[in-house]
C-alpha positions as CSV (number, residue, x, y, z in Angstrom):
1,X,-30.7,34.4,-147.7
2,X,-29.3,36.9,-150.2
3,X,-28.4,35.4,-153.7
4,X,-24.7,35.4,-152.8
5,X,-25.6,33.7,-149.6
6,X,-27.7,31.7,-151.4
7,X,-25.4,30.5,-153.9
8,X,-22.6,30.1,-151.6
9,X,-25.1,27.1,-149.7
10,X,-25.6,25.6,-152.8
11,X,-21.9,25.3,-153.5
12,X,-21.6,23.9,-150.2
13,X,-24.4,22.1,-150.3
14,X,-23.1,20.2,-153.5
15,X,-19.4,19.8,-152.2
16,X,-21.3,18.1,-149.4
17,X,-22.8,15.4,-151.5
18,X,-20.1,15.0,-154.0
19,X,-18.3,13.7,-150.4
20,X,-15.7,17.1,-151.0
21,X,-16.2,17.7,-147.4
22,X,-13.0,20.5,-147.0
23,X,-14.5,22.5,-149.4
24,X,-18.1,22.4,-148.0
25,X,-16.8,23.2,-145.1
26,X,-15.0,26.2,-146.0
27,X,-18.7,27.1,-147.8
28,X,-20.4,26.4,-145.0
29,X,-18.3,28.2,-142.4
30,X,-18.0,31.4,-144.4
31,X,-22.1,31.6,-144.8
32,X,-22.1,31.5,-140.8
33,X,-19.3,33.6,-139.9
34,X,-21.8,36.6,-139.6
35,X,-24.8,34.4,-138.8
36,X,-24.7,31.9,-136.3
37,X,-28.1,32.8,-135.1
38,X,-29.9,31.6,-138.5
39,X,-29.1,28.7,-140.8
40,X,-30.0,25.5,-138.8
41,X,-29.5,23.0,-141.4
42,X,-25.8,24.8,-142.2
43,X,-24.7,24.3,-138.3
44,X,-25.7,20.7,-138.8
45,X,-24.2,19.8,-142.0
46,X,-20.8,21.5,-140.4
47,X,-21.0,19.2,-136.9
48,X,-21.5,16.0,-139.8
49,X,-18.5,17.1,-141.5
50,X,-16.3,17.7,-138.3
51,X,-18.3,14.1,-136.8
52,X,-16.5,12.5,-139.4
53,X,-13.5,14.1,-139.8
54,X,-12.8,12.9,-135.9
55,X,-13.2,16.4,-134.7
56,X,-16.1,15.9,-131.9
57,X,-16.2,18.6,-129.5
58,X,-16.8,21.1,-132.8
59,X,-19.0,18.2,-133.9
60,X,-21.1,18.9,-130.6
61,X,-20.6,22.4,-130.8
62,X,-22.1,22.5,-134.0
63,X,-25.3,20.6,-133.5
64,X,-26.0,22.6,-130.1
65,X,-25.5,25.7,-132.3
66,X,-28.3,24.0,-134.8
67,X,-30.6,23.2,-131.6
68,X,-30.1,26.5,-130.7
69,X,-31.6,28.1,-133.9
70,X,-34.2,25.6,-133.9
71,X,-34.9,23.3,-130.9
72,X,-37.2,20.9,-133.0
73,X,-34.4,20.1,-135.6
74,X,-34.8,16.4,-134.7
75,X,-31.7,15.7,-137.3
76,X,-29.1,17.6,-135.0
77,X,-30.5,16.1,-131.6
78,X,-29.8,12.4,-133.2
79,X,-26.6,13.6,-134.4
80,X,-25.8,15.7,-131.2
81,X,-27.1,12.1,-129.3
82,X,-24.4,10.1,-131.4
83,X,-21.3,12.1,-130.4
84,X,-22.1,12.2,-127.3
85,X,-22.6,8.2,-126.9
86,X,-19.4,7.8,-128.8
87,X,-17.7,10.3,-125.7
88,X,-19.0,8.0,-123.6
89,X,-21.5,10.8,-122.3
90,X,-24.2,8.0,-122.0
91,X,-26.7,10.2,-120.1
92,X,-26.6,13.3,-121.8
93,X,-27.0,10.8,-124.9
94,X,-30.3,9.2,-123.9
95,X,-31.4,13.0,-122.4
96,X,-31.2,14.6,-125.9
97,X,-31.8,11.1,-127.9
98,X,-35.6,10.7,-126.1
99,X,-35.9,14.6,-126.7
100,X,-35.9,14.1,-130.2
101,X,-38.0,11.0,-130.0
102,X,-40.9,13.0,-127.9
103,X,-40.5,16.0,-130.6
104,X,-41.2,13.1,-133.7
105,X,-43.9,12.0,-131.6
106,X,-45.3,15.5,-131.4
107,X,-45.5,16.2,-135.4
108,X,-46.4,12.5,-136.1
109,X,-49.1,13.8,-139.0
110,X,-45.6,15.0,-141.0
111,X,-43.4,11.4,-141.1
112,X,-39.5,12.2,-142.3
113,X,-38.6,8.4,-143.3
114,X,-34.8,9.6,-142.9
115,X,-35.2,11.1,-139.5
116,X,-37.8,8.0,-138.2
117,X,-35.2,5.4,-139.8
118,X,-32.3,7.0,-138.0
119,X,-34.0,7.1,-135.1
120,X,-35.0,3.2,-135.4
121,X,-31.5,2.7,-135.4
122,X,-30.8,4.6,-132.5
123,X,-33.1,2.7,-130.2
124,X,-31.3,-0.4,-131.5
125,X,-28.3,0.8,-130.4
126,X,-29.4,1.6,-127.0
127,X,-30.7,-2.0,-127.1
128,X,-27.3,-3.2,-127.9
129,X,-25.5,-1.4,-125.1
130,X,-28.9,-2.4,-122.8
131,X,-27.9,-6.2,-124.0
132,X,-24.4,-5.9,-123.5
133,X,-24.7,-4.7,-120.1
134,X,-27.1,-7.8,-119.6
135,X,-30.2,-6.0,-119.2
136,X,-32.6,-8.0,-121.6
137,X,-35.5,-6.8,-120.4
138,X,-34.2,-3.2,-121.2
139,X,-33.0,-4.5,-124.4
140,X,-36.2,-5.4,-125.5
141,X,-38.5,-2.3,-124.6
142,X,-35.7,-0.7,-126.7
143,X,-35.8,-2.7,-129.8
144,X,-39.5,-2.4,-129.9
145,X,-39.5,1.1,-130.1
146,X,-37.5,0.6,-132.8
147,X,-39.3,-1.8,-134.0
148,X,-42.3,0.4,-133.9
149,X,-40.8,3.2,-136.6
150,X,-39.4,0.4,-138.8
151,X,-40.6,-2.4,-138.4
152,X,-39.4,-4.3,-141.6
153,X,-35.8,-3.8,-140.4
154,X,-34.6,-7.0,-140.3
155,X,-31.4,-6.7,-138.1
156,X,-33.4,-5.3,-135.4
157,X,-35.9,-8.0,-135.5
158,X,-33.1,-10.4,-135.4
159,X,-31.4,-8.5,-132.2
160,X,-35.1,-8.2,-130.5
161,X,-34.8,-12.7,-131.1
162,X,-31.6,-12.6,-129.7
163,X,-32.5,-11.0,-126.6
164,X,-35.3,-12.7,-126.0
165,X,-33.3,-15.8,-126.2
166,X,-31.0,-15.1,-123.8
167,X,-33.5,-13.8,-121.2
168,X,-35.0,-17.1,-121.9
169,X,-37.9,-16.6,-123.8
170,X,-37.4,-19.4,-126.3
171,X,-40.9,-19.5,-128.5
172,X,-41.0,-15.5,-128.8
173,X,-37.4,-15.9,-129.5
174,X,-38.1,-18.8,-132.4
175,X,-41.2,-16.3,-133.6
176,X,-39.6,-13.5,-133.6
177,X,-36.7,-14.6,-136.2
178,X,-38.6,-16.6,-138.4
179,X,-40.4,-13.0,-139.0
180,X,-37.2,-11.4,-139.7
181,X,-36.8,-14.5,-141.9
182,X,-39.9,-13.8,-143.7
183,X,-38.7,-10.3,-144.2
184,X,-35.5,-11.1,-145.8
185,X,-35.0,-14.9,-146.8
186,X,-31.2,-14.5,-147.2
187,X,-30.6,-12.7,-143.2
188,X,-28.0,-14.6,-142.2
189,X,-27.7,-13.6,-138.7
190,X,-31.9,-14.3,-138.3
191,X,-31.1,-17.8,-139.9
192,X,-28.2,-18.6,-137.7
193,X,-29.6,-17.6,-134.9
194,X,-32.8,-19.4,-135.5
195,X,-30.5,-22.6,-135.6
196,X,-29.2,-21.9,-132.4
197,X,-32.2,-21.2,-130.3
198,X,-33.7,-24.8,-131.7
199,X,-30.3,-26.9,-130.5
200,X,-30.6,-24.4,-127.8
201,X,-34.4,-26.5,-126.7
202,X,-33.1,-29.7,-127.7
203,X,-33.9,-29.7,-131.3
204,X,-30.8,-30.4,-133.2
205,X,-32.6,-31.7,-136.3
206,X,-34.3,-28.5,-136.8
207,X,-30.6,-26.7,-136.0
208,X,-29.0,-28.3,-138.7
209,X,-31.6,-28.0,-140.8
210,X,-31.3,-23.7,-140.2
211,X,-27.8,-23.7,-140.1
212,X,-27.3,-26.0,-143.7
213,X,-30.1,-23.4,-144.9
214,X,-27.6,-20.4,-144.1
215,X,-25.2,-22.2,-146.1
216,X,-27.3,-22.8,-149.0
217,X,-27.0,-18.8,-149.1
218,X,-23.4,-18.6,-147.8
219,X,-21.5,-21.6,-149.1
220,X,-18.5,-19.9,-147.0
221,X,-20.2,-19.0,-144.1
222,X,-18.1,-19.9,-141.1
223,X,-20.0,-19.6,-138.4
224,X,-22.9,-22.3,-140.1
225,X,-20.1,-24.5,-140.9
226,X,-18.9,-24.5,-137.3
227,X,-22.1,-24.9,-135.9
228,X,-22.6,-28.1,-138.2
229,X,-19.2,-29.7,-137.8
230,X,-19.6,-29.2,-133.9
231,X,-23.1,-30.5,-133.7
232,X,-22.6,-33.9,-136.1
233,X,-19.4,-34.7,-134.5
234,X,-21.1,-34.8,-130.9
235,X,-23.6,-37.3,-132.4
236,X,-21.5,-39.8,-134.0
């Protein structure tokens, strides 16, 4: 970069983090006006910005312009992944989502906790739309792979439980949320959840026990209050 170049990134760059995002995108678009073969980074800052402004096919536009200028930019294949899920484009999603997951895999000596923790989440979330289509068994294999980047994220943990509840494996269901439990003491959903599974087998003590733990967090929590009103009034 030249120093005006240079200088005009780092306005944009700070307009960017300062959440001033009209003004780092005017930065941003005047430093690639006359170079939209160099400045990877740039191109994916200015997809983020029109990503959340709404504006998605320049958001995609963007990112493929980043990709181009650098096809290992794991950052703009994620982000370029997202749009497209959120489109609806579900294959071209998973096509560029797995890219960027074989090129992490490639340069696994140099770990990017941002990139590896974004990409945890994106697993989940093909877990999640896996689940909801009723595949459990997909669900799963994705979750792990999460699971496998981060594996001290408690909300996946808790969705991994979850699915292997409903495709009725019960003990590695139990297991697998008393870990997210031991994780984080005060995860709601993995406490819940726990509760239900046991009433689930035929242990109601055990459920009650979870569910008056979750509100010993939560005093307000509705869904533990529910569960107990429901369960005690069945047994008396």
């Amino acid at each position: 970069m030249t120093p005006e170049q240079q200088e005009t990134y780092e306005q944009g760059r700070t307009y960017f983090e300062q959440g001033k995002l009209n003004d780092s995108l005017r930065c941003f678009l005047e430093l690639i006006k006359d170079n939209s073969h160099r400045f990877a980074d740039v191109h994916n800052k200015v997809g983020v910005i029109y990503h959340h402004k709404g504006i998605l096919e320049n958001a995609i536009a963007s990112f493929e312009k980043a990709l181009r200028v650098n096809p290992s930019y794991t950052e703009a294949a994620i982000n370029l992944s997202i749009v497209y899920n959120e489109l609806g484009k579900y294959e071209e999603a998973s096509k560029i989502f797995h890219m960027a997951v074989k090129t992490v895999s490639k340069a696994r000596k140099i770990k990017d906790p941002y990139i590896e923790g974004k990409l945890a989440n994106e697993h989940a979330h093909l877990g999640s739309q896996y689940y909801d289509l009723g595949r459990y068994k997909e669900a799963i294999i994705e979750y792990k792979k999460g699971l496998k980047l981060r594996p001290w994220f408690a909300d996946i943990i808790t969705q991994l439980g979850i699915a292997y509840r409903d495709n009725g494996e019960f003990e590695k269901a139990i297991e697998t949320f008393q870990k997210a439990i031991e994780i984080n003491q005060r995860h709601l959903p993995a406490v819940i959840n726990l509760g239900i599974t046991y009433y689930m087998m035929g242990f109601v003590d055990l459920a009650l026990r979870e569910w008056k733990n979750a509100l010993a967090i939560d005093p307000d929590n509705r869904d533990a209050r529910v569960y107990i009103s429901l369960v005690s009034s069945a047994r008396y």
